[in-house]
DSSP file (Angstrom, degrees, kcal/mol; ACC not computed):
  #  RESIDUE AA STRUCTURE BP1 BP2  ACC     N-H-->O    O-->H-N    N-H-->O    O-->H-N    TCO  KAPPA ALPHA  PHI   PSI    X-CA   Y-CA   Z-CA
    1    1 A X              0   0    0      0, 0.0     2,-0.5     0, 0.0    32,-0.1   0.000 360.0 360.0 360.0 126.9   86.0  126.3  121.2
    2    2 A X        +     0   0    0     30,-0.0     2,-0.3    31,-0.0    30,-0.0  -0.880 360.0 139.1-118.3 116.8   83.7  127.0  124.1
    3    3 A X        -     0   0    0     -2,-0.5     2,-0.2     4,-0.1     0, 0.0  -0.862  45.8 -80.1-146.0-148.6   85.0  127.2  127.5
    4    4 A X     >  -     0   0    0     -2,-0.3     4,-1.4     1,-0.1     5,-0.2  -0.363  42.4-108.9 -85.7 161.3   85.2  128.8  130.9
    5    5 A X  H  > S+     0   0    0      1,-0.2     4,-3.7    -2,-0.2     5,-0.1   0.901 115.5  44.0 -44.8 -54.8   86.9  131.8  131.9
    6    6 A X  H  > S+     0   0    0      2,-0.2     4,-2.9     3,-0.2     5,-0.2   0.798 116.9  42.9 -56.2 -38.3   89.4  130.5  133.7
    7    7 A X  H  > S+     0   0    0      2,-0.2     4,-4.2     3,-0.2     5,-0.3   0.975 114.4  60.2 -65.3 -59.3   90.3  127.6  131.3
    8    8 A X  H  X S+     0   0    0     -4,-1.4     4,-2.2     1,-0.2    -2,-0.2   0.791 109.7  38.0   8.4 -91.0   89.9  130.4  128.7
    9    9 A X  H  X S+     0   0    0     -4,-3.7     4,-1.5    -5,-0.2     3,-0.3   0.910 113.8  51.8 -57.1 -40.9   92.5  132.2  130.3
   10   10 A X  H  X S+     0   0    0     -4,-2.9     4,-2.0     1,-0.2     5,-0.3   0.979 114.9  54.2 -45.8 -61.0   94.9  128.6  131.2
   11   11 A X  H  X S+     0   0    0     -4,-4.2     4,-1.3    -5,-0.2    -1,-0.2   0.833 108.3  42.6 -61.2 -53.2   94.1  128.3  127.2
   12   12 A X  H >X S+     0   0    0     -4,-2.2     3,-1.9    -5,-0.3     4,-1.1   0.981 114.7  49.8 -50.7 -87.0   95.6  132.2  126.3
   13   13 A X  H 3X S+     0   0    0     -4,-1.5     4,-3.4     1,-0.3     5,-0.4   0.810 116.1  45.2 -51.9 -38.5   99.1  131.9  128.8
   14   14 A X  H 3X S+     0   0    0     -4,-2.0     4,-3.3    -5,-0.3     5,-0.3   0.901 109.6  52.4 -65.6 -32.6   99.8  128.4  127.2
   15   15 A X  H <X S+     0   0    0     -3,-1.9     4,-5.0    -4,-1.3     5,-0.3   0.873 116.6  38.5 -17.2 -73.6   99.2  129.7  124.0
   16   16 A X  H  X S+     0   0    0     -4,-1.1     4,-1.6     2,-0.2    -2,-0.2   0.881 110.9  55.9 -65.7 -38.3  101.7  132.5  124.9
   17   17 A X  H  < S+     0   0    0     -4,-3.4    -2,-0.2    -5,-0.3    -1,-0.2   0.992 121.8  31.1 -65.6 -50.9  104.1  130.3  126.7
   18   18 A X  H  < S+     0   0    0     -4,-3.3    -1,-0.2    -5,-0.4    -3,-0.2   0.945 129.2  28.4 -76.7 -40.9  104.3  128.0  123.1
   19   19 A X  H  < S-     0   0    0     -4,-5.0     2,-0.2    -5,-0.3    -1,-0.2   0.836 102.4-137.2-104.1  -1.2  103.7  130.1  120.2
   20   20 A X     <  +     0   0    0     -4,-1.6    -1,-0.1    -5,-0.3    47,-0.1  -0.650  56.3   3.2 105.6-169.6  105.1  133.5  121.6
   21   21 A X  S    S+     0   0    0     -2,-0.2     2,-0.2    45,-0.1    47,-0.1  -0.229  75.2 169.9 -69.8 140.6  104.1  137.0  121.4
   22   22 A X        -     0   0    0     45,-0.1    45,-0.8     4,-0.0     2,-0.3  -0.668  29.5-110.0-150.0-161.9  100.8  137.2  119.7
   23   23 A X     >  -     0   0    0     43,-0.2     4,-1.3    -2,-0.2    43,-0.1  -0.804  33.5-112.4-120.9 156.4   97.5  139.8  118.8
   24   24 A X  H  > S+     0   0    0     41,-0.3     4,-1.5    -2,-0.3    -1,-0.1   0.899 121.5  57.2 -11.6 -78.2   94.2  139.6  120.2
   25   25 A X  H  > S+     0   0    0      2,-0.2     4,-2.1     3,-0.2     5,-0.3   0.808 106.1  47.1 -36.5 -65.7   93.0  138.7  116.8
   26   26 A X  H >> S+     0   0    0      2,-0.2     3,-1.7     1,-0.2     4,-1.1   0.827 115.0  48.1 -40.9 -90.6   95.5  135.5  116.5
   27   27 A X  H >X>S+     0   0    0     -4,-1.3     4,-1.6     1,-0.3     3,-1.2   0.679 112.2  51.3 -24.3 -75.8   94.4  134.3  120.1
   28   28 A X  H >X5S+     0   0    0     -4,-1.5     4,-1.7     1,-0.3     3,-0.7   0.760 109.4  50.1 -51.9 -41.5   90.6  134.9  118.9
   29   29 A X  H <<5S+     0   0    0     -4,-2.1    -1,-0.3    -3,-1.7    -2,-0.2   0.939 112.8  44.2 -54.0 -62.5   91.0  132.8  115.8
   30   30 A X  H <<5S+     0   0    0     -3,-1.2    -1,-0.3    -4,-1.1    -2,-0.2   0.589 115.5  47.9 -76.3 -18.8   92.5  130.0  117.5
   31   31 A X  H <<5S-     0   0    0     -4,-1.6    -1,-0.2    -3,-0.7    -2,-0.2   0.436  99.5-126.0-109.1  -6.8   90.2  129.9  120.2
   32   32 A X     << +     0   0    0     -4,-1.7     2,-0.2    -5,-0.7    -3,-0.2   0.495  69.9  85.5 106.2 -35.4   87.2  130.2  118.6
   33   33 A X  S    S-     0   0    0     -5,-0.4    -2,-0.2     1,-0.3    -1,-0.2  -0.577  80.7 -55.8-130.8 169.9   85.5  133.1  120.2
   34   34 A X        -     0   0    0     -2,-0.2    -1,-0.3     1,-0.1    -3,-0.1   0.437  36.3-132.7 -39.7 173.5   85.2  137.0  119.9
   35   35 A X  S >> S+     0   0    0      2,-0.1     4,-3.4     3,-0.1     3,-2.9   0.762 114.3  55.4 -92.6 -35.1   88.3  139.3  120.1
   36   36 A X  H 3> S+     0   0    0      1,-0.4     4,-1.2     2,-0.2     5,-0.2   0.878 111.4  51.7 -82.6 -10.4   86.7  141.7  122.5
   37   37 A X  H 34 S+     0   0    0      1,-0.2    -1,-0.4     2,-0.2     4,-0.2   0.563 113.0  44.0 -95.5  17.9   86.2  137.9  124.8
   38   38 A X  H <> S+     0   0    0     -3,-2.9     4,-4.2     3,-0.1    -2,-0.2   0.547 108.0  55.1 -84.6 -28.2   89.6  137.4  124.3
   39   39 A X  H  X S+     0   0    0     -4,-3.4     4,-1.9     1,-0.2    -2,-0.2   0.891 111.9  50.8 -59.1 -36.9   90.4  141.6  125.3
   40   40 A X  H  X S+     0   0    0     -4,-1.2     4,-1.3    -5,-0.3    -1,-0.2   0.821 110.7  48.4 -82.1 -40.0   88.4  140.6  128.8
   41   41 A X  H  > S+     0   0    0      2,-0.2     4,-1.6    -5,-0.2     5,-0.3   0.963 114.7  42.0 -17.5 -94.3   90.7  137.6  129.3
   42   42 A X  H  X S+     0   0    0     -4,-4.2     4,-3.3     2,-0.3    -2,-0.2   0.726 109.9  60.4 -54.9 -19.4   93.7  139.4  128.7
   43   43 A X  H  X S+     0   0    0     -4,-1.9     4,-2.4     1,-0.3     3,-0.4   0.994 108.1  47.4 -41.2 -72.0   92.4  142.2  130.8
   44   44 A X  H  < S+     0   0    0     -4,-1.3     4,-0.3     1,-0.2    -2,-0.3   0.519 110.9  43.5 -46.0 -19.6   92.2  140.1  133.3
   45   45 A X  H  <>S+     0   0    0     -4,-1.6     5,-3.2     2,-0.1     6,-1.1   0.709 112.8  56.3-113.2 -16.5   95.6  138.3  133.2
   46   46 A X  H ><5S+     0   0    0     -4,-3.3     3,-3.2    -3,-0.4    -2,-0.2   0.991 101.9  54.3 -57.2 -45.8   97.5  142.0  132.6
   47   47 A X  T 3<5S+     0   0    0     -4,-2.4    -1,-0.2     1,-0.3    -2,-0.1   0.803 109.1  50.7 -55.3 -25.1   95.9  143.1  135.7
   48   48 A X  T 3 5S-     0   0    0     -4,-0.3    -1,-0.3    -5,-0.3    -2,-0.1  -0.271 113.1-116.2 -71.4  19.5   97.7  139.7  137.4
   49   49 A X  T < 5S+     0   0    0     -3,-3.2    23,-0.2     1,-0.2    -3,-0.2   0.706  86.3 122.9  25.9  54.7  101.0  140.6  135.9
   50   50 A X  S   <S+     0   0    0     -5,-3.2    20,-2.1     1,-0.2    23,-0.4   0.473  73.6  34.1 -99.1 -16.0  100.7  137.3  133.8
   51   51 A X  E     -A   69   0A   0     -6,-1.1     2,-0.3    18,-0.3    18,-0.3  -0.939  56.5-162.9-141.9 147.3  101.0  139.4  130.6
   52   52 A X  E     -A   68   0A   0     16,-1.6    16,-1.3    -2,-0.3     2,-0.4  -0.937  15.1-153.2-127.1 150.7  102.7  142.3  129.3
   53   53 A X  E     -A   67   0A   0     -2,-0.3     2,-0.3    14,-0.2    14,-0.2  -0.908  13.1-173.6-103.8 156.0  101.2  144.3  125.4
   54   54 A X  E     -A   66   0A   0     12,-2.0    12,-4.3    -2,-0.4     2,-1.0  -0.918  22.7-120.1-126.8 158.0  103.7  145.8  123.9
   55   55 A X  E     -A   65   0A   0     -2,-0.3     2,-0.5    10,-0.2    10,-0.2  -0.673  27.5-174.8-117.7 106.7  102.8  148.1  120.7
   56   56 A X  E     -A   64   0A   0      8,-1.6     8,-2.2    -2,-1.0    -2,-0.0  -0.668  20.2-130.0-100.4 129.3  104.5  147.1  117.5
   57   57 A X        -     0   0    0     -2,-0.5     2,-0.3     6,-0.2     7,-0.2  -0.045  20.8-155.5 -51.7-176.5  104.0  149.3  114.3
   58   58 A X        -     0   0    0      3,-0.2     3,-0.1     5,-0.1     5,-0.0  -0.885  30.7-103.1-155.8 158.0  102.9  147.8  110.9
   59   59 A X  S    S+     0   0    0     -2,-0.3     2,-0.4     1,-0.1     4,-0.0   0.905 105.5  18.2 -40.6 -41.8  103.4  148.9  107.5
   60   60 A X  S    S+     0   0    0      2,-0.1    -1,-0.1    -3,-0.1     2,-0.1  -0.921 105.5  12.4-136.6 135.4  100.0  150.0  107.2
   61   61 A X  S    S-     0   0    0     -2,-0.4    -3,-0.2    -3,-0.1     3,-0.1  -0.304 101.6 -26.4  80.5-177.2   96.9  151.0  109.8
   62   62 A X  S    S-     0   0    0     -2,-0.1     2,-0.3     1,-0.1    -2,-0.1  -0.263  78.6 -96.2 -85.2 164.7   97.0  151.5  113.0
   63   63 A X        -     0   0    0     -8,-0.1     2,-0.4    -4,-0.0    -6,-0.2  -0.497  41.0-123.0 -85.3 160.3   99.9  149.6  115.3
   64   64 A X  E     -A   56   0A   0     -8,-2.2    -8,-1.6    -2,-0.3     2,-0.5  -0.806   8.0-127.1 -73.0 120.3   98.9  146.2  117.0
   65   65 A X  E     -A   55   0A   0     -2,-0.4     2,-0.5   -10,-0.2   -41,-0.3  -0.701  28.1-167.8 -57.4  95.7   99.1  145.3  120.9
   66   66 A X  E     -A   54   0A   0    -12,-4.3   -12,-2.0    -2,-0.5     2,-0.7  -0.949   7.4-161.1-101.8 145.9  101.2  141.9  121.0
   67   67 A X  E     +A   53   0A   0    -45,-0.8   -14,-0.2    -2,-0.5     2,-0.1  -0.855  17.3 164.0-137.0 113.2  101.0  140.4  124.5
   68   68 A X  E     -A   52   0A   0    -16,-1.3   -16,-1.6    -2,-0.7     2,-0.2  -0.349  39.8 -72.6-105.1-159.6  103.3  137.8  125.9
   69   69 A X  E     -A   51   0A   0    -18,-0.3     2,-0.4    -2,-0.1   -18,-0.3  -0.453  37.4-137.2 -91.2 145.4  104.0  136.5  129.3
   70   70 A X    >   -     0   0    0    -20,-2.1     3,-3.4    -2,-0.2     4,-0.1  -0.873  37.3 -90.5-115.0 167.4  105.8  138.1  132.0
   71   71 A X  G >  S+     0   0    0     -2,-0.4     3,-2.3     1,-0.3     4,-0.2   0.774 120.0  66.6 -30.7 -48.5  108.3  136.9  134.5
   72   72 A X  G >  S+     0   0    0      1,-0.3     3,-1.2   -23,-0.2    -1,-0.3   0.673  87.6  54.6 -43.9 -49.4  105.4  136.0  136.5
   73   73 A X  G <> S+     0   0    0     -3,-3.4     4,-0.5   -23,-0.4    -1,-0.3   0.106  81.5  93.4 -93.6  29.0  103.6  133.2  134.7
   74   74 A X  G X4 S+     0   0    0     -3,-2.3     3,-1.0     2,-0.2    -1,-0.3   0.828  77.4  56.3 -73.0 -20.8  106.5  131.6  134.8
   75   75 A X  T <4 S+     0   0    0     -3,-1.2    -2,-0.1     1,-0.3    -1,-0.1   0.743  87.6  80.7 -64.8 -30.6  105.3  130.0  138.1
   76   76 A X  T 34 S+     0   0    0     -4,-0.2    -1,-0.3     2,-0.1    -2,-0.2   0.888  87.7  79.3 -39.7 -57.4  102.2  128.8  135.9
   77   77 A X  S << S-     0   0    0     -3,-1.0     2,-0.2    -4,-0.5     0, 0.0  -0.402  83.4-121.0-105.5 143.9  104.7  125.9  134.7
   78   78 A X        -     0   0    0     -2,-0.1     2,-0.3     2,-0.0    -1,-0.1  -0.334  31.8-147.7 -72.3 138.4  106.0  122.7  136.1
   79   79 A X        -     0   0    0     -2,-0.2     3,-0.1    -4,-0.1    -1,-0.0  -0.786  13.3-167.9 -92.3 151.1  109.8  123.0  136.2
   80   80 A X    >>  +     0   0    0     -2,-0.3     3,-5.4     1,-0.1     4,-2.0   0.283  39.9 129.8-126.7  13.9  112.0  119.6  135.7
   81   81 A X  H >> S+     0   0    0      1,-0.3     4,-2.7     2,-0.2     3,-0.6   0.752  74.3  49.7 -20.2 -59.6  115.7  120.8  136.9
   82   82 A X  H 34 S+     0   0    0      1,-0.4     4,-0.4     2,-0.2    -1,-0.3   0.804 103.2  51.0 -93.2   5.5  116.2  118.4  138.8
   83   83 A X  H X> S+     0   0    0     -3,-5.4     4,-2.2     2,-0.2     3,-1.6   0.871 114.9  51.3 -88.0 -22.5  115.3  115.5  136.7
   84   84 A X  H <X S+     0   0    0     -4,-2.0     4,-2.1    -3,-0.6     5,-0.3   0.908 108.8  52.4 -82.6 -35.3  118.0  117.3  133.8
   85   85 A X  H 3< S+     0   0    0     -4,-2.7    -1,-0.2    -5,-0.3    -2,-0.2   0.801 105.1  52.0 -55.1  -5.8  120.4  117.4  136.4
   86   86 A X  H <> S+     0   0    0     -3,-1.6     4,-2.1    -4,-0.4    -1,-0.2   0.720 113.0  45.0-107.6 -45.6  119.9  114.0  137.0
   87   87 A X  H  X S+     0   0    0     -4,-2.2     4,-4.5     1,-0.2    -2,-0.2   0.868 108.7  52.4 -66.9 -41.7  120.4  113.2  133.4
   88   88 A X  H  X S+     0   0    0     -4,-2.1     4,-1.2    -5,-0.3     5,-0.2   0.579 109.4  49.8 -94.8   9.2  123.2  115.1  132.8
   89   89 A X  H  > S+     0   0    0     -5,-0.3     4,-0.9     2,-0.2    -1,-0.2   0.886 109.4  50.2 -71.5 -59.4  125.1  113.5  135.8
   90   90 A X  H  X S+     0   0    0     -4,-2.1     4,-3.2     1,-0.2    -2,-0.2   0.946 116.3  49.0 -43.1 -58.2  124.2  109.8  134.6
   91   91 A X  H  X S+     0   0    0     -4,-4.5     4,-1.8     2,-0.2     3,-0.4   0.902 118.3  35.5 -49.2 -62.3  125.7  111.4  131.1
   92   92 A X  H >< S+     0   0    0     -4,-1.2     3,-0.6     1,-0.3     5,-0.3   0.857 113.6  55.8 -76.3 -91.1  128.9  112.9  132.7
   93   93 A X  H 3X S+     0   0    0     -4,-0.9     4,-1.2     1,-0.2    -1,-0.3   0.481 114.3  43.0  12.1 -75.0  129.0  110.0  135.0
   94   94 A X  H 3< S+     0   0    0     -4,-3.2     3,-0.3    -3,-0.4    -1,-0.2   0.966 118.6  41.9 -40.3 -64.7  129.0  107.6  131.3
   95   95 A X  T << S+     0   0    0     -4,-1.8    -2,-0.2    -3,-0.6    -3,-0.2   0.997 134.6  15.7 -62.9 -66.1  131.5  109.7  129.3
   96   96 A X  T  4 S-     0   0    0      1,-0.3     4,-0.4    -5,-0.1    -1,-0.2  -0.298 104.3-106.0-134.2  65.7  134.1  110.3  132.3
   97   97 A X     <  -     0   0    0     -4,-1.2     4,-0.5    -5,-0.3    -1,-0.3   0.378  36.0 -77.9  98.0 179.4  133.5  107.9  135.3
   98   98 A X  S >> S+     0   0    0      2,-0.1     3,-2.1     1,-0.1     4,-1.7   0.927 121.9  76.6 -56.2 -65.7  132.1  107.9  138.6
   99   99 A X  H 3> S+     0   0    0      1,-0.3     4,-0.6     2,-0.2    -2,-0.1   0.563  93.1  42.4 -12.4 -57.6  135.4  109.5  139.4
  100  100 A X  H 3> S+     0   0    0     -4,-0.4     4,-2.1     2,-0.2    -1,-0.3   0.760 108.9  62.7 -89.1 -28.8  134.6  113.3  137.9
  101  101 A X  H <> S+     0   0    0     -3,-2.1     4,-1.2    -4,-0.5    -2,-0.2   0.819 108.4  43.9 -86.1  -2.4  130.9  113.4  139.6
  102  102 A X  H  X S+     0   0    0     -4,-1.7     4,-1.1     2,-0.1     5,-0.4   0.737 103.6  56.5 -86.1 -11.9  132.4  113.1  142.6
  103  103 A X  H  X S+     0   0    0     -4,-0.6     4,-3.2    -5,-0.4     5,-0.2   0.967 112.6  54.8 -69.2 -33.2  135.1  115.5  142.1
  104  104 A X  H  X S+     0   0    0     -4,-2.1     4,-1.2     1,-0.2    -1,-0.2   0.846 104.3  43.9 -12.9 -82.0  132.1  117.5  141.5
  105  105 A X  H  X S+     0   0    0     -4,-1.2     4,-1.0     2,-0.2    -1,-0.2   0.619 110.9  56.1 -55.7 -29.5  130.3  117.0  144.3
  106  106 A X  H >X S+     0   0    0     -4,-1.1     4,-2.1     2,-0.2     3,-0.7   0.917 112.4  48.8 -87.4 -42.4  133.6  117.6  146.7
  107  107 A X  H 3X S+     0   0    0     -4,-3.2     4,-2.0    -5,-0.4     5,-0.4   0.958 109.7  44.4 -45.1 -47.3  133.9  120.8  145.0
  108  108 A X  H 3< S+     0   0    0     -4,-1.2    -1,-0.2    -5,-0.2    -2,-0.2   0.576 114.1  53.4 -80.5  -1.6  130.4  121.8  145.4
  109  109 A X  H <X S+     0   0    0     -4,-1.0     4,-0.6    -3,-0.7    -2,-0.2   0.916 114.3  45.4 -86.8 -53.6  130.8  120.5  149.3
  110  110 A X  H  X S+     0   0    0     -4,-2.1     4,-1.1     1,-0.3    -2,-0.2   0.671 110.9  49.5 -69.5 -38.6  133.9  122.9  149.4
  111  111 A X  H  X S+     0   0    0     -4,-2.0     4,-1.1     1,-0.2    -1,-0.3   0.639 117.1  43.4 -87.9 -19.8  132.2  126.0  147.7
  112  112 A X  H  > S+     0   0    0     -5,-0.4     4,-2.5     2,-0.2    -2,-0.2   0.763 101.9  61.1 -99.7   0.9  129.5  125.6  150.0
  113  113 A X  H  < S+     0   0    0     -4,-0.6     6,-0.2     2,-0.2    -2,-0.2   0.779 116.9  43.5 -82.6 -45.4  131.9  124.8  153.6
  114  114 A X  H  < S+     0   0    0     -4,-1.1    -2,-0.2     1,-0.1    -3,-0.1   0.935 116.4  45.0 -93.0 -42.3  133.3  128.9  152.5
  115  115 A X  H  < S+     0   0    0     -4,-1.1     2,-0.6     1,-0.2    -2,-0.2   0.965 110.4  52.6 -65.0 -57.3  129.6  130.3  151.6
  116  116 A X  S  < S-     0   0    0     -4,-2.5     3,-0.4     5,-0.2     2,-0.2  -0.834  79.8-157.6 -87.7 114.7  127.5  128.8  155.0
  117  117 A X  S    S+     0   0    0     -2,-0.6     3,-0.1     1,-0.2    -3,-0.1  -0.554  82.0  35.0 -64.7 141.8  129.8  130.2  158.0
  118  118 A X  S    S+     0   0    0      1,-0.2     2,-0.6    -2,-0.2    -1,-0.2   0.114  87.9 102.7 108.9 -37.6  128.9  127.8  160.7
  119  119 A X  S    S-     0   0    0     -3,-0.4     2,-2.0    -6,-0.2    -1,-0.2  -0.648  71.8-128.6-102.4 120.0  128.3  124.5  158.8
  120  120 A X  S >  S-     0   0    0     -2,-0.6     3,-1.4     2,-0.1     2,-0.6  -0.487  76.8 -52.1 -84.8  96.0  131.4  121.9  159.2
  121  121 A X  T 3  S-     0   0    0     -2,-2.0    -5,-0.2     1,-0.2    -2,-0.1  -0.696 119.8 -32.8  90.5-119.7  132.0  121.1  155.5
  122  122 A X  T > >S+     0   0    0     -2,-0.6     3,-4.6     1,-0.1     5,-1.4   0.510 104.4 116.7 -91.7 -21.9  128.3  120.2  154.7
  123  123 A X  G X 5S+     0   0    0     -3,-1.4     3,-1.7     1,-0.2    -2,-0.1   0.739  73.9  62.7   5.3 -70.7  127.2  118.7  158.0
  124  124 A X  G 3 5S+     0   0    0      1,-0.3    -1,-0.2     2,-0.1    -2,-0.1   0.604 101.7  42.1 -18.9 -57.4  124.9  121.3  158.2
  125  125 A X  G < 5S-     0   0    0     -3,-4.6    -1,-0.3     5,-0.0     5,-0.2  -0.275 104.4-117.3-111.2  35.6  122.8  120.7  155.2
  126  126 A X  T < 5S-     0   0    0     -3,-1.7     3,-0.2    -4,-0.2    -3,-0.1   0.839  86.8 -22.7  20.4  37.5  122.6  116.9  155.8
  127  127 A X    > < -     0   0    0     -5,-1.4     3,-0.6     1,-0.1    16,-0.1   0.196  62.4-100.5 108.6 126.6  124.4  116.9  152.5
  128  128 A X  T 3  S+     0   0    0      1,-0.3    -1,-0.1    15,-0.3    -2,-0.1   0.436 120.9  40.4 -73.1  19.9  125.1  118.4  149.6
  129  129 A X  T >  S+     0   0    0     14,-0.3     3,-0.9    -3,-0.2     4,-0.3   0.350  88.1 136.9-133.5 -15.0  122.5  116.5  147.1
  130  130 A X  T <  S+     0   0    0     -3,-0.6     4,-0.1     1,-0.2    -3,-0.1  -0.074  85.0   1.4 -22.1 139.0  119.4  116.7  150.3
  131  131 A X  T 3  S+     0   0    0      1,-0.2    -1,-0.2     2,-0.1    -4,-0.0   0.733  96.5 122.9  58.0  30.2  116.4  117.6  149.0
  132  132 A X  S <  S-     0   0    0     -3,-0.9    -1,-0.2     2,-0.2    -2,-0.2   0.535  79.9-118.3-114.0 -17.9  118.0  117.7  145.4
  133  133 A X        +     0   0    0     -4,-0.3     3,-0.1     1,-0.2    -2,-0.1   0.163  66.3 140.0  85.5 -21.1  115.1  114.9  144.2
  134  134 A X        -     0   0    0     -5,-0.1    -1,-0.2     1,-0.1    -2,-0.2  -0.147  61.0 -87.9 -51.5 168.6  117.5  112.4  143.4
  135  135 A X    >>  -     0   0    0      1,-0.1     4,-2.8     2,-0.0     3,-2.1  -0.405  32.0-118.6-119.2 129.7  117.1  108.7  144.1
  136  136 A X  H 3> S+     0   0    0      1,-0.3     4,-1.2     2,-0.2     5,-0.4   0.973 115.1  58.3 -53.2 -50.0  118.3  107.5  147.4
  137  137 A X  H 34 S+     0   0    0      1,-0.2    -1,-0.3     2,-0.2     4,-0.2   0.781 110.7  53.4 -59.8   2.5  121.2  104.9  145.3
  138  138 A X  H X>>S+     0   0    0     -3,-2.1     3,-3.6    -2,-0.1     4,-2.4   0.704 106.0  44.2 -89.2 -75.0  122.3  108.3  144.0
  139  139 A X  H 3<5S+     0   0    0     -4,-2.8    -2,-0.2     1,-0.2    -3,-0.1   0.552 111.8  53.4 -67.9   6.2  122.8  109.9  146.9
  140  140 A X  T 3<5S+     0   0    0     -4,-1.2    -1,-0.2    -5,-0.3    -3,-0.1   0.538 114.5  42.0 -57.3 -34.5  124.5  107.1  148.4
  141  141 A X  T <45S+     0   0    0     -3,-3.6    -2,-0.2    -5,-0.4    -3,-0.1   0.857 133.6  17.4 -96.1 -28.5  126.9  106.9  145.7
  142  142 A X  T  <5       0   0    0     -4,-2.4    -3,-0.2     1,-0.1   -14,-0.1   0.451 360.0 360.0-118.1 -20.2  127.7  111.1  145.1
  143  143 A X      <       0   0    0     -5,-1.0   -14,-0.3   -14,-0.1   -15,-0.3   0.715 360.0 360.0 -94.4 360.0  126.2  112.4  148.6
């Protein structure tokens, strides 16, 4: 598989992110190309705190460099919070009414009236679901 450096590298962290801590050698296999152009890659994304090695014995021979992700490339990836939050309202919302996602919500209005000094209830925060990504007939019905 022939690409550029950069996809190269996009191709390594997804790699890591799906199949987990891995060798050079693995990566090179799968991608097609040398180990020491996968070592120049991964140079390149330790020095970016995208990757960490750690140095695992084996039975036999010298020990191996597996290199996973760090905290860091977590940014790499789209997050979807709010759309499971979204779901797993609709769910509680199905199983036990409207009723309990608003007690919810008056709770989370309440825990947040004692956290922001200043702010009368939620006022403040034009609501406790603002900017939450949900769908304006949501936030009509729970905001």
């Amino acid at each position: 598989m022939k690409t550029e450096d950069g996809s190269t590298r996009k191709v390594i962290v997804t790699m890591l992110k799906t199949k987990g801590p891995l060798s050079a050698g693995e990566m090179a296999k799968q991608l097609g190309i040398t180990e020491m152009a996968v070592r120049r890659h991964l140079h390149t994304l330790e020095r970016d705190q995208l990757i960490e090695a750690k140095l695992v014995r084996q039975a036999m021979g010298r020990p191996a460099h597996l290199y996973s992700l760090t905290e860091h490339a977590d940014d790499l990836f789209p997050k979807k919070y709010q759309h499971l939050a979204m779901d797993l309202l609709e769910e509680l919302e199905l199983t036990a009414g409207a009723d309990k996602v608003d007690f919810l919500f008056d709770r989370r209005k309440e825990r947040l009236s004692l956290t922001l000094p200043g702010t009368d209830g939620c006022q403040g925060l034009g609501g406790p679901r603002q900017g939450t990504g949900g769908d304006p007939e949501r936030q009509r019905l729970y905001g």
